[in-house]
N, C-alpha and C positions, 0 to 999 in steps of 0.2 A: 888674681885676687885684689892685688893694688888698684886696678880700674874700678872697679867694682867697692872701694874704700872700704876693702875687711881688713881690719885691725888683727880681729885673733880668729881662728877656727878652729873647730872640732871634730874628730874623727874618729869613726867607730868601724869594726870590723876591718883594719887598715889591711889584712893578709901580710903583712914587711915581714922580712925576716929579718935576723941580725947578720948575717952573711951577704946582705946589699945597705948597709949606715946613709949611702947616700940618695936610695931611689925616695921616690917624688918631694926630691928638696924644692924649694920654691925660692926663687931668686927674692932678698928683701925680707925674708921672713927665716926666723927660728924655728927650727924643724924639733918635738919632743914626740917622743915613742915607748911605747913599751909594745914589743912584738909580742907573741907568743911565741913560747920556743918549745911546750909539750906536745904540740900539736899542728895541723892546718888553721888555715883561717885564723877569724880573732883580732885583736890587736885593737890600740888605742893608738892616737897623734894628735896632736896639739901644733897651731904653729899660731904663732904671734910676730907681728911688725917688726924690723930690729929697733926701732926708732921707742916705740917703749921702755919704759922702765919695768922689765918681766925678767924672772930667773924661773928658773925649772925646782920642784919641790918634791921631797921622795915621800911615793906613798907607801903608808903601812901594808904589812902584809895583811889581802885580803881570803875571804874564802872560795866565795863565789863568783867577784865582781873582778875586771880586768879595766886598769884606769893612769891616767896621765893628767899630769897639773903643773901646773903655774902658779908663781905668788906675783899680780900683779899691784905694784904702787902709783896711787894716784894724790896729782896735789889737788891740798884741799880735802882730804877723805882716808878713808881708813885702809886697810891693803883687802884685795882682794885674792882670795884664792878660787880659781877658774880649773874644775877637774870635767877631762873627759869621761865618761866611764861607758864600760858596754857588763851587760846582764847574759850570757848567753841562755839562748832561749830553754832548754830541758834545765837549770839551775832557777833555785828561789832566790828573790830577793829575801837578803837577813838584814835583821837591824843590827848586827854587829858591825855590818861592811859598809849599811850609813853611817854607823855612829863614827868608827874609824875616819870616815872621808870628814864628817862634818867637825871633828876634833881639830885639823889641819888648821882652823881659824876662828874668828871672831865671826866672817862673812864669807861662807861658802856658798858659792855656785856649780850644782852640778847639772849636768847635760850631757845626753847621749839615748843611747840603746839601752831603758831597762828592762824590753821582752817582757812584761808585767801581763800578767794573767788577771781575768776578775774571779 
């Protein structure tokens, strides 16, 4: 990822379990996770540069949505909070689970898998 100058990335559908904390660490980068642990599959990961100014930020309980974030600080500018999230697909998007996510901050970015049906 460093070649390539990614800063942060996102991940959706990771499969980790909590039973391997170290697979796909990324040398240079902060690995955040939230596995699934009901089930197969799933999962969210976030990693970010260590060279940032990035902590890890707990997300509210959601219902449908499976998500991982970051509150990143920038000079010059306001904080950002950066949430991965994934939708799994037979689940609805609710607006309780945006409102949740978007509560987190003044400036939420969200990105991922929302499986959104028309």
């Amino acid at each position: 990822m460093s070649e390539n100058s990614i800063d942060i990335a996102l991940v959706q559908e990771t499969y980790l379990k909590p039973n391997r904390p170290k697979a796909c660490s990324i040398a240079g980068y902060v690995q955040l996770r939230t596995d699934r642990t009901y089930s197969s599959k799933g999962g969210t990961a976030l990693y970010y540069r260590r060279s940032l100014h990035c902590g890890p930020i707990n997300i509210p309980p959601l219902t449908n949505m499976e998500a991982t974030g970051c509150r990143l600080a920038m000079t010059d500018h306001s904080t950002l909070v950066i949430v991965s999230v994934y939708l799994p697909s037979p689940k609805r998007l609710l607006r309780r689970d945006l409102r949740a996510l978007f509560a987190l901050g003044d400036a939420v970015i969200l990105f991922g898998d929302f499986n959104c049906k028309t």
